[in-house]
C-alpha positions in Angstrom: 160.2 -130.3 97.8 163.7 -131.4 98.1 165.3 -134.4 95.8 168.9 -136.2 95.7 169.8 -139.0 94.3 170.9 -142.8 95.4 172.8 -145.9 94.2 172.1 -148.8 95.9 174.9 -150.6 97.1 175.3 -154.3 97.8 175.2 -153.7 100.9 171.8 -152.3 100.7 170.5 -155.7 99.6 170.0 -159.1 101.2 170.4 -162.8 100.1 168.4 -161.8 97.2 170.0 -159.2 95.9 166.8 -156.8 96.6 167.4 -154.2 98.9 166.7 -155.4 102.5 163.7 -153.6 104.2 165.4 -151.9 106.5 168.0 -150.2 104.3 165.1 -148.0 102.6 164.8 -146.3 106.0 168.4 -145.7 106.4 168.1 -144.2 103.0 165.0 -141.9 103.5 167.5 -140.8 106.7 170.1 -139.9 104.9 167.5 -137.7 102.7 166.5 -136.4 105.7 169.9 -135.1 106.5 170.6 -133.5 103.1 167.7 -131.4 103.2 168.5 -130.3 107.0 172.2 -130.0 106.1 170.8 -127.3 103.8 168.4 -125.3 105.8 168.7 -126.0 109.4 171.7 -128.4 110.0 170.7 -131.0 112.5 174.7 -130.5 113.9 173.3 -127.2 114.8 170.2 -128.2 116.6 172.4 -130.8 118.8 174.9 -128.7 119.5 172.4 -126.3 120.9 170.5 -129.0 123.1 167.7 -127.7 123.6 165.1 -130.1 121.3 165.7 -133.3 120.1 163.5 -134.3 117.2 162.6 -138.3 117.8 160.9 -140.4 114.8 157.5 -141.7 116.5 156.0 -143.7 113.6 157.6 -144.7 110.4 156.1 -146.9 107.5 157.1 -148.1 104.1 155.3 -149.4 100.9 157.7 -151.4 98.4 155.6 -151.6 94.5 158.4 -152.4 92.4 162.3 -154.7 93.5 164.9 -152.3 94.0 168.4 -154.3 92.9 172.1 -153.4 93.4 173.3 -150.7 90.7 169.5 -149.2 91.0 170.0 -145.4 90.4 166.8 -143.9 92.3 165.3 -140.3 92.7 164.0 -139.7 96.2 162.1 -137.0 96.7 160.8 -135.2 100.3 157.6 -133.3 101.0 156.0 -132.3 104.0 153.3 -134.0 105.2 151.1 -133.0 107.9 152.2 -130.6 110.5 151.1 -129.9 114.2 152.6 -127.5 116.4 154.5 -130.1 117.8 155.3 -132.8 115.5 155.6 -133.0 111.3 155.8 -135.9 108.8 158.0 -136.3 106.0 156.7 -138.1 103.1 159.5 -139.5 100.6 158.9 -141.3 97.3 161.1 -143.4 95.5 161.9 -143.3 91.7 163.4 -145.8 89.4 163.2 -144.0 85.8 160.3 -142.4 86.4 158.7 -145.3 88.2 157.9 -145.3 91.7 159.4 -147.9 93.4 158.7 -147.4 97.2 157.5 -144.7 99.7 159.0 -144.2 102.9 157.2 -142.1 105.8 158.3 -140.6 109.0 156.6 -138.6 111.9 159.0 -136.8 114.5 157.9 -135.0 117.3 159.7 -132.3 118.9 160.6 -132.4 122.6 163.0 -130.7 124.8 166.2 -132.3 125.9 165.7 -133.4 128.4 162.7 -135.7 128.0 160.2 -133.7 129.8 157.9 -133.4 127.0 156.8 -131.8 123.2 157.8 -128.3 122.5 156.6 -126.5 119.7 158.4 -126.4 116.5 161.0 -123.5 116.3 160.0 -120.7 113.8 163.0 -121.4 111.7 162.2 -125.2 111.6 159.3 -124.3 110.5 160.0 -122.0 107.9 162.1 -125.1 106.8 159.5 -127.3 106.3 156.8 -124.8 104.6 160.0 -125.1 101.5 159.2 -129.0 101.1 155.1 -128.3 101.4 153.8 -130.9 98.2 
């Protein structure tokens, strides 16, 4: 498992002052990118150009309003893995309460587009440290 923390913004929210649907994704991104940053950085795996790791599906439940000045816990866990693709499960905490979940398949492909590649050992060995 891997957890940060975030403070919505305004600019997270809409007209509403809730935070606008799409902002949860950007969120669960930048998630993402902490827990790569720390294992595997992703400035790493372009700079080498050899996979690219594209989101295929992403989906998100909202149970509770998430308002400006919102201090959240996100947490990331693995969820199911191939040998070609994994998903990323990440929940949302509001003092202890969950407030959304965010989830994201990416399969990995080489480069240049020509199709899936199997995960690289290290990538792997990455994941396996966020397992639930």
């Amino acid at each position: 498992m891997f957890q940060t923390k975030k403070v919505i913004r305004l600019y997270h929210t809409d007209a509403a002052g809730v935070i606008f649907f799409a902002q949860l994704f950007v969120l669960a991104h930048e998630c993402y990118e902490g827990f790569m940053d720390q294992v595997l950085p992703l400035r790493t795996i372009l700079d080498e150009g050899q996979i690219l790791m594209p989101i295929t599906h992403a989906e998100a439940d909202y149970q509770k309003p998430i308002r400006v000045g919102d201090a959240l816990d996100v947490t990331l866990t693995l969820g199911a893995q191939t040998a070609h693709s994994f998903t990323l499960n990440y929940t949302f905490k509001k003092d202890d309460t969950q407030v959304a979940t965010v989830s994201t398949r990416h399969v990995v492909v080489h480069a240049d587009f020509s199709g899936k590649t199997r995960l690289p050992e290290e990538l792997r060995q990455a994941l396996d440290a966020i397992t639930q």
